[in-house]
Structures are given as structure tokens and as C-alpha cells.
Legacy VTK file of the C-alpha trace (Angstrom):
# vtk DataFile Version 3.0
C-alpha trace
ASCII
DATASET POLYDATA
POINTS 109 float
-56.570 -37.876 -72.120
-55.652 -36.176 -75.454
-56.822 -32.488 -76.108
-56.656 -32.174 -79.544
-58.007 -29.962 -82.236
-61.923 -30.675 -82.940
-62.147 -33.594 -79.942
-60.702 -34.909 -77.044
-59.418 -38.450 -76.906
-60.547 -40.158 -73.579
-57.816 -42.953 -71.749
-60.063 -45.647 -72.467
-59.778 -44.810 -76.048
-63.408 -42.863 -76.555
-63.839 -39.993 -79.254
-65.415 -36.921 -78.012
-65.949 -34.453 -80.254
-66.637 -30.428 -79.803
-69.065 -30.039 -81.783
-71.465 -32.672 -79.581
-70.017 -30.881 -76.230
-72.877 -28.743 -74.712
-70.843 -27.862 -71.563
-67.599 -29.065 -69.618
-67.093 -28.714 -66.546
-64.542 -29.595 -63.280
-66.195 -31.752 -60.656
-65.077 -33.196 -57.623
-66.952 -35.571 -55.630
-66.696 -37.029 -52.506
-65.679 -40.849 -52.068
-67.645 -42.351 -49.459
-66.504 -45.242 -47.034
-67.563 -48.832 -48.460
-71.026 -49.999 -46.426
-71.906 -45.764 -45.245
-75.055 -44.945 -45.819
-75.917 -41.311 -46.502
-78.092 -41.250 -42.822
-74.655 -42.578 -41.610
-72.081 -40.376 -43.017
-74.578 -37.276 -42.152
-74.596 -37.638 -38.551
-70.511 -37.796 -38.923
-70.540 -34.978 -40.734
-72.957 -33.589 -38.275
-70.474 -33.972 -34.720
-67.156 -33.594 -36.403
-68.498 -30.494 -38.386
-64.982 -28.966 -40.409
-62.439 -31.289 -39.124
-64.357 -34.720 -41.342
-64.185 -32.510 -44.336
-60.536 -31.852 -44.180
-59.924 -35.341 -44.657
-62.162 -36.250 -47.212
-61.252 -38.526 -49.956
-62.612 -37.014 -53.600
-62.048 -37.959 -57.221
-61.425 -34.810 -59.639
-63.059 -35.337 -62.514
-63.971 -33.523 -66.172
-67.220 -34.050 -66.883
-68.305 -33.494 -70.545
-72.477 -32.772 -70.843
-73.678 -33.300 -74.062
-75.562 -32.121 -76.305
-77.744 -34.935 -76.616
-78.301 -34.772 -72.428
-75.884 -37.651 -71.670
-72.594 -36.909 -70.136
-69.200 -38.525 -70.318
-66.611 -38.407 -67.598
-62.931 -38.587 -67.323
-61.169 -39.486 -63.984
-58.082 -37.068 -63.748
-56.549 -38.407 -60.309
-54.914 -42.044 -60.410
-55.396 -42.087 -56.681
-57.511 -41.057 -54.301
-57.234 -37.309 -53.105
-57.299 -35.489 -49.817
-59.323 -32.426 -50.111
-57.068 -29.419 -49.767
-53.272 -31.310 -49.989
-51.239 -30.014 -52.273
-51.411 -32.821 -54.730
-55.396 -31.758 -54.921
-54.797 -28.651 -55.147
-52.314 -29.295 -57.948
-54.812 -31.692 -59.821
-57.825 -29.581 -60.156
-55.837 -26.772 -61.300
-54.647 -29.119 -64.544
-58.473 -29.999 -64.931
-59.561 -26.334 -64.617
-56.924 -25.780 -67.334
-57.948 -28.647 -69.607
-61.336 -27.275 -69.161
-60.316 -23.644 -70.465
-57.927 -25.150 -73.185
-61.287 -27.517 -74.599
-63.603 -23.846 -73.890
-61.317 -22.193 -76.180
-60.757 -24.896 -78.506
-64.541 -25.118 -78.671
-64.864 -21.571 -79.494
-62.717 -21.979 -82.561
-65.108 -24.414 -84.507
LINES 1 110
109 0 1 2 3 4 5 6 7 8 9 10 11 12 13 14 15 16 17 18 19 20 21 22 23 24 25 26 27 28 29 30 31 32 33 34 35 36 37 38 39 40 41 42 43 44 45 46 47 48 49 50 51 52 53 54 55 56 57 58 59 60 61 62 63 64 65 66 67 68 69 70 71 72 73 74 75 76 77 78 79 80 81 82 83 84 85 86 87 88 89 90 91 92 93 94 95 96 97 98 99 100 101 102 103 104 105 106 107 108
């Protein structure tokens, strides 16, 4: 992703600009195991309490809602993260500054 003066260039090439940006924001949701349903990976959650979430797999992500109420997200890992290693740790801090970096460019226009 490119961070550039009125948009953002996306990997796959997308033009986003700031002026159709109503809000960006870091996310970072959980990647559940292929064939788990949610009644499945609740009762997990459920007996293994803290210990499950240590070693759950997420995607960091900078999600950009739009004015016009859709939203358009960009991936920032390139693999799969364990919540709280260092390497997450690391990656959400460069989307949290991305995210400041497009606030302020924003701000500007």
C-alpha cells in the first residue's frame, strides 16, 4: 500500500481517495479453524477460557469506511499472526501509524 498525498494506493492496484474516506480504522479479526462453527469454537473458548486466546490466529487489517457506506479493506500481515507475538505487536503498530499518517493527511484537504 502507497500513502500518498490526496489517496492511498491499495496492493491490488485500487485508488482510494480522501476525500470519499468517512473513517479509517485498525481492525483485527480472528481467523477461525476451516469446518468450526461459531457453536463450536464457543464452547472452546468457553473451557480453555485465556489460554485459546493466546494462541489465536488474526489478520490486521486497515479498514477504510466510506462515505458512500461501503468499506474497503487492506490486509497488512502476509501471514497469519499470533495474537500478542512480537511480530503482531510490531504489525498493528505500522497500521495504527498508517492510520494516523492517512488522519492527518485527511485533515490537510
Amino acid at each position: 500500500m502507497k500513502i500518498l498525498k490526496d489517496h492511498v494506493v491499495l496492493d491490488d492496484g485500487k485508488v482510494v481517495l480522501y476525500s470519499q474516506i468517512g473513517k479509517v480504522e485498525v481492525k483485527v479479526p480472528t481467523v477461525r479453524a476451516k469446518g468450526m462453527d461459531s457453536a463450536q469454537d464457543a464452547v472452546v473458548h468457553l473451557f480453555l477460557g485465556s489460554i485459546a486466546h493466546g494462541n489465536e490466529k488474526v489478520n490486521v487489517i486497515l479498514s477504510f469506511g466510506m462515505k458512500d457506506g461501503s468499506c474497503v479493506e487492506e490486509k497488512i500481515n502476509t501471514e497469519l499472526l499470533t495474537k500478542g507475538s512480537l511480530d503482531y505487536h510490531s504489525c498493528v503498530k505500522r497500521a495504527r501509524e498508517m492510520e494516523q499518517k492517512i488522519n492527518a493527511l485527511r485533515k490537510q484537504e
